[in-house]
C-alpha positions in Angstrom: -12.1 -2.9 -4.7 -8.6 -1.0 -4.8 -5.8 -3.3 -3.0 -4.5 -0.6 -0.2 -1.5 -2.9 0.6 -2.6 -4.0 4.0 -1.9 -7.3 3.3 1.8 -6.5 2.1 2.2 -4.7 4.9 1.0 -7.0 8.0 3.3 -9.9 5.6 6.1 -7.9 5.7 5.7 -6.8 9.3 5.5 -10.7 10.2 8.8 -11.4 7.9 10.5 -8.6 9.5 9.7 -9.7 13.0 10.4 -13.7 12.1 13.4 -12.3 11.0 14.5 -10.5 13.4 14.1 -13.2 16.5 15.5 -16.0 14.1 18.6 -13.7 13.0 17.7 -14.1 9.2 18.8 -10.6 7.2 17.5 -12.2 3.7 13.6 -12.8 5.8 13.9 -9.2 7.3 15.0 -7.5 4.5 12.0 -9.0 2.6 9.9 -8.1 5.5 11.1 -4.1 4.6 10.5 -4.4 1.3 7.1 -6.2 1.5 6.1 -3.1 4.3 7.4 -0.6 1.5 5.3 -2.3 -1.3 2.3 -1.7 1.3 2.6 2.0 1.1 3.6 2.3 -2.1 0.1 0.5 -3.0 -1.7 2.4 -0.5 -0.5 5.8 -1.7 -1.5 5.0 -5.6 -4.6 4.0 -4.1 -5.2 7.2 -2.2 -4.1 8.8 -5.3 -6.4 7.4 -7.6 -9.3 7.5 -5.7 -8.6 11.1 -5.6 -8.2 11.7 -9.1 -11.8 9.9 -9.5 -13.8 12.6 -7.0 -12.2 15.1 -8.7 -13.2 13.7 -12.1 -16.4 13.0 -10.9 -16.7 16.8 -9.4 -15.6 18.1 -12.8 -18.4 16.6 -15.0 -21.3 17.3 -12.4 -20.3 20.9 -12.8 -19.9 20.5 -16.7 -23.5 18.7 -16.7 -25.2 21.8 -15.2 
């Protein structure tokens, strides 16, 4: 199973918040940062599940 970066996302959301209502820059900051991992995780997820249909298209049509 691929990691989509939910879980760095929904941590960092929580840090950001908790940092936010508590006044702590360093915990919000890592909050961001955490959120940003996320979607970088998620996109190379997207992309490599992308590059595997194509593969997979590619030798279906080379098997016929």
């Amino acid at each position: 199973m691929t990691d989509k970066g939910t879980g760095d996302k929904i941590k960092g959301k929580a840090k950001e918040v908790a940092g936010d209502v508590t006044g702590n820059d360093k915990m919000k900051a890592e909050g961001m940062f955490d959120q940003a991992l996320g979607k970088v995780k998620e996109v190379a997820a997207d992309a490599k599940d992308k590059v595997e249909e194509v593969s997979k298209e590619i030798k279906n049509k080379l098997d016929k």
